[in-house]
C-alpha distance (Angstrom), angle and dihedral (degrees) to the residues before:
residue distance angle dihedral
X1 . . .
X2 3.65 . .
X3 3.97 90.0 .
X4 3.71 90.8 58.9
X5 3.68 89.8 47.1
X6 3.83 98.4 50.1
X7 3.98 84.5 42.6
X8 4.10 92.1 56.7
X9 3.73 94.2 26.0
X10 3.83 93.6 -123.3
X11 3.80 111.5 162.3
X12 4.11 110.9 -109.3
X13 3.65 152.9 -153.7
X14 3.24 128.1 -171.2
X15 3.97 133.5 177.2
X16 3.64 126.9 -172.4
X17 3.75 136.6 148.6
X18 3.85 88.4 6.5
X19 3.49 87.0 -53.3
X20 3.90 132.3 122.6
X21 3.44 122.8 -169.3
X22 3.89 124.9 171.8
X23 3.96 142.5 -164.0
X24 3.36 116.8 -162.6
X25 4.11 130.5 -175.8
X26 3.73 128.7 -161.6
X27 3.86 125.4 -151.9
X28 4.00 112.7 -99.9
X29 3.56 106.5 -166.9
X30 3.76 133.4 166.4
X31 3.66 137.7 145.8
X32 4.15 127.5 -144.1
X33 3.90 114.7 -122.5
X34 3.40 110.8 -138.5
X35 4.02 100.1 24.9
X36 3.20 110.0 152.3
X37 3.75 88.8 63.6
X38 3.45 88.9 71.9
X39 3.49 123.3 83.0
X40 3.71 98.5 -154.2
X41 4.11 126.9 5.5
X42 3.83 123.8 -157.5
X43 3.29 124.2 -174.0
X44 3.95 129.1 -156.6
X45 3.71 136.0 -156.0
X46 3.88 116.1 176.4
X47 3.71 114.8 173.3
X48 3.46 123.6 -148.7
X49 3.61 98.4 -128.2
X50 3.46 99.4 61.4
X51 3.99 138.5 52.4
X52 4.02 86.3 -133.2
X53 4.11 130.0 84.3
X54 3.53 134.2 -160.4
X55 3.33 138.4 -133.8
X56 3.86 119.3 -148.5
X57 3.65 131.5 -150.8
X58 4.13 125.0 -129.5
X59 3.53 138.5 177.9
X60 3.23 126.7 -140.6
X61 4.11 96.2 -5.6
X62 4.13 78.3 -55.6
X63 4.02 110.6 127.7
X64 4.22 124.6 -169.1
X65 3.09 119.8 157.4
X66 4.03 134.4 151.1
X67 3.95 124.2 -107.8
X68 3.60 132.6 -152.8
X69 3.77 103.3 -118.7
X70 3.88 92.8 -145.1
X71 3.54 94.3 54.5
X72 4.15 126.5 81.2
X73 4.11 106.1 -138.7
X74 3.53 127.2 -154.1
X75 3.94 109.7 -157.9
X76 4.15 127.9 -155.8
X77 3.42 118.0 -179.9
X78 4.31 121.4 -167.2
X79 3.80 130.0 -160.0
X80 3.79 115.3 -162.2
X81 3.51 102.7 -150.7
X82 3.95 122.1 177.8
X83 3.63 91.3 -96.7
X84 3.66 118.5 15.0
X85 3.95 139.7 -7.3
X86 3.49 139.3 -81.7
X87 3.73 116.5 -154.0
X88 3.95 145.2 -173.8
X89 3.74 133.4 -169.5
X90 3.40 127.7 -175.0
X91 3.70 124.3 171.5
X92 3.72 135.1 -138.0
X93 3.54 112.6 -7.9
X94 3.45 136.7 171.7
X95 4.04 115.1 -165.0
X96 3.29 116.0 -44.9
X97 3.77 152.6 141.0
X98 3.85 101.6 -108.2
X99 3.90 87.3 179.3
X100 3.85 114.0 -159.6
X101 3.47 124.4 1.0
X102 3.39 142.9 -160.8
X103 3.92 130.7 -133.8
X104 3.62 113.6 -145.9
X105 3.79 112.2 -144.8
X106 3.89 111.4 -117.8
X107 3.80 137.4 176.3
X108 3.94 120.8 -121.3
X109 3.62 88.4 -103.3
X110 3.76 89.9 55.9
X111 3.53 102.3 45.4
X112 3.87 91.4 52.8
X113 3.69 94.4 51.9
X114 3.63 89.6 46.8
X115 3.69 99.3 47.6
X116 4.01 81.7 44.6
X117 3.42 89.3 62.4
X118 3.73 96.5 48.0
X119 3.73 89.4 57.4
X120 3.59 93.7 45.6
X121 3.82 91.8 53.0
X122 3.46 99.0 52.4
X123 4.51 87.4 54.8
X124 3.30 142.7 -101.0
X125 3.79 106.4 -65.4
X126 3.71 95.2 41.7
X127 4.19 111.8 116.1
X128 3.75 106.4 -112.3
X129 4.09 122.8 -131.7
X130 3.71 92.7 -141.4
X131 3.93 95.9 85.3
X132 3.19 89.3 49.7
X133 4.45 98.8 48.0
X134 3.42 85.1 48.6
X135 4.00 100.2 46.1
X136 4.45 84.3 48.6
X137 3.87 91.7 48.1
X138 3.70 86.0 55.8
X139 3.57 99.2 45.6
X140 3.52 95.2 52.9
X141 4.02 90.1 53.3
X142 3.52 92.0 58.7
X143 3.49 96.3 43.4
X144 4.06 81.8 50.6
X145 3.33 97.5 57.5
């Protein structure tokens, strides 16, 4: 029961024992102006709590995805344009509707050092996003070509 609602981020109570104990998950919403200037958007959540990050799925520059209310979020978004970046940062969040936002265009050099310092932020043990931005900009050369 409380697998199955962590896995489709339903909100939860459960009482056992004379016990209650209860998970609860706020909308996060938010949509990027501009998005079909973008080749590609991805979309981070990294919660403070844990070493791990997430990314979440949109369509049509159109994000929603469930938050665990008892965990603080920071949030990166990337825009893949044909030459260049846009990027957006927003730190800790709880669930919320952020609305439009705006992606700020970057250089390469820029985007790693502030994706670096996203990762270094949330500690040492944390996994980092940057493996992984570089590893999809790759794939989508080859798959270009």
């Amino acid at each position: 029961m409380v697998a199955e609602a962590t896995q489709t981020r339903e909100s939860l109570t459960v009482t056992k024992g004379g016990k209650t104990a209860k998970i609860t998950y706020n909308d996060f919403t938010f949509e990027v102006a501009n998005a079909d200037k973008y080749i590609k958007l991805y979309a981070y959540v990294m919660p403070y709590e844990l070493n791990s990050y997430q990314r979440i799925e949109g369509k049509n520059g159109k994000f929603s995805h469930p938050l665990n209310n008892d965990f603080r979020y920071n949030i990166t978004v990337v825009g893949e344009k044909e030459k260049g970046y846009g990027f957006f940062k927003q730190l800790n969040i709880e669930g919320a509707d952020l609305g439009k936002i705006s992606l700020k265009t970057v250089s390469k050099t820029k985007l790693d050092a502030d994706v670096k310092q996203l990762n270094a932020a949330r500690g040492t043990s944390r996994m980092p996003i940057d493996s992984e931005l570089d590893w999809l900009a790759k794939e989508r050369k080859d798959y270009k070509e």
